[in-house]
N, C-alpha and C positions, 0 to 999 in steps of 0.2 A: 625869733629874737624878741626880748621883751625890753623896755626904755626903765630907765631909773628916773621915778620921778622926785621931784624935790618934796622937802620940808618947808621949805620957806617959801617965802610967795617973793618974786621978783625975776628979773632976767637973770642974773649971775650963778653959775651952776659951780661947787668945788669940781677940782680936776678930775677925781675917781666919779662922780656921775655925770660927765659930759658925755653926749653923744656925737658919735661920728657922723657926719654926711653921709657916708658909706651906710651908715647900720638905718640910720634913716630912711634913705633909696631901698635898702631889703625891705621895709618894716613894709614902705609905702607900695613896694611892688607885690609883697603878699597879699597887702590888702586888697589889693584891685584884681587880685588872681582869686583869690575868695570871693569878691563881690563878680569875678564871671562863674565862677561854679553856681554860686548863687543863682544869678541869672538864668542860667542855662538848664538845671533843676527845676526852678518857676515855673520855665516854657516847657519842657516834658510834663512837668503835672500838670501843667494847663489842659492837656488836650485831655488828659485821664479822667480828669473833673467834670468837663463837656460833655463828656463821650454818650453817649446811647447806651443803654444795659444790656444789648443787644450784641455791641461791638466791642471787639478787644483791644483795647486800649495801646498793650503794649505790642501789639501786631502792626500797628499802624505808626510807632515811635519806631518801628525795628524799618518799616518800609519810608519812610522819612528818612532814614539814618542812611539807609541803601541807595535810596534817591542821591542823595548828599554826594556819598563816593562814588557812587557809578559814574556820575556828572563828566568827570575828569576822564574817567576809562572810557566812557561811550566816546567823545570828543578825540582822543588818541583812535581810538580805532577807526573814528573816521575818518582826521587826518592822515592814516598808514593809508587805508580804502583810497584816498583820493592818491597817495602818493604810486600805489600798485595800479592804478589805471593809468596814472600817466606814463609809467614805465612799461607798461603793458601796449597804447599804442605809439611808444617810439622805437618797442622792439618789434610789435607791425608793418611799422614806416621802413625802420631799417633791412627786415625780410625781406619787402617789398620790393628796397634800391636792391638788395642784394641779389635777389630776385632776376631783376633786370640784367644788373650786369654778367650774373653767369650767361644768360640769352645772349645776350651781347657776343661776349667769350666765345661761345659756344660756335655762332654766324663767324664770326670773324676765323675761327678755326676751320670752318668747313671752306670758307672762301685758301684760305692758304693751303688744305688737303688736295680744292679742285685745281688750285693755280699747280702747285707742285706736278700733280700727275699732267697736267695739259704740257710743264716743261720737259716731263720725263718721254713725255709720248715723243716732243719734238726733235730732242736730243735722238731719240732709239732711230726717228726716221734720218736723220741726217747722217748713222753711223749704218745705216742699211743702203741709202743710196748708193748707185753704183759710180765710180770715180773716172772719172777720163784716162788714159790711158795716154801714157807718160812717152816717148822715144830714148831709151836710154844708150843712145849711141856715142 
């Protein structure tokens, strides 16, 4: 956007070259978006400038650049790392209990197989003993 500037010299602008506060805020917010392009061009050619004749410049702007993003990805990956261990030993913990309790299950089933046949055995003797003999006169 570009501002209309006056003829006259004073504060009082006619209507058709007044500017908006709005067109202002754009004007002021490109500029400063230019002066970061700016800036940030500087710092890339800064290191190109420095550099050794030896070393590629724009190898080291490209590993810079990768440094920069990976930051965030490395950081995620180890936050999930630490979240898959922790799930890792509470699915241990819980085999573990689970573990136990089929043991458990398992004893307490064998006490109820032994107890049953110990009733079966006593019921069978008491239907084999032989009965008193009755006078049915």
């Amino acid at each position: 956007m570009t501002a209309i500037r006056p003829d006259r010299v004073g504060n009082e602008r006619p209507a058709s070259e007044k500017i908006s506060e709005t067109d202002q805020a754009v004007t002021a917010f490109e500029g400063e978006i230019r002066e970061f392009v700016r800036r940030d061009i500087a710092f890339l050619r800064r290191p190109q400038a420095e550099a050794a004749p030896d070393t590629e410049p724009t190898a080291e702007n490209v590993n810079a650049l990768i440094r920069r993003v990976s930051g965030s990805s490395l950081e995620e990956i180890d936050r999930v790392i630490l979240e898959l261990r922790t799930v890792r030993d509470m699915l241990r913990t819980e085999g573990e209990r689970v573990t136990r309790e089929v043991a458990g299950f398992a004893s307490l089933n064998h006490a109820a197989v032994t107890s049953m046949k110990i009733i079966a055995d006593s019921l069978s003797q008491w239907r084999n003993a032989p009965r008193p003999i009755t006078d049915a006169s």
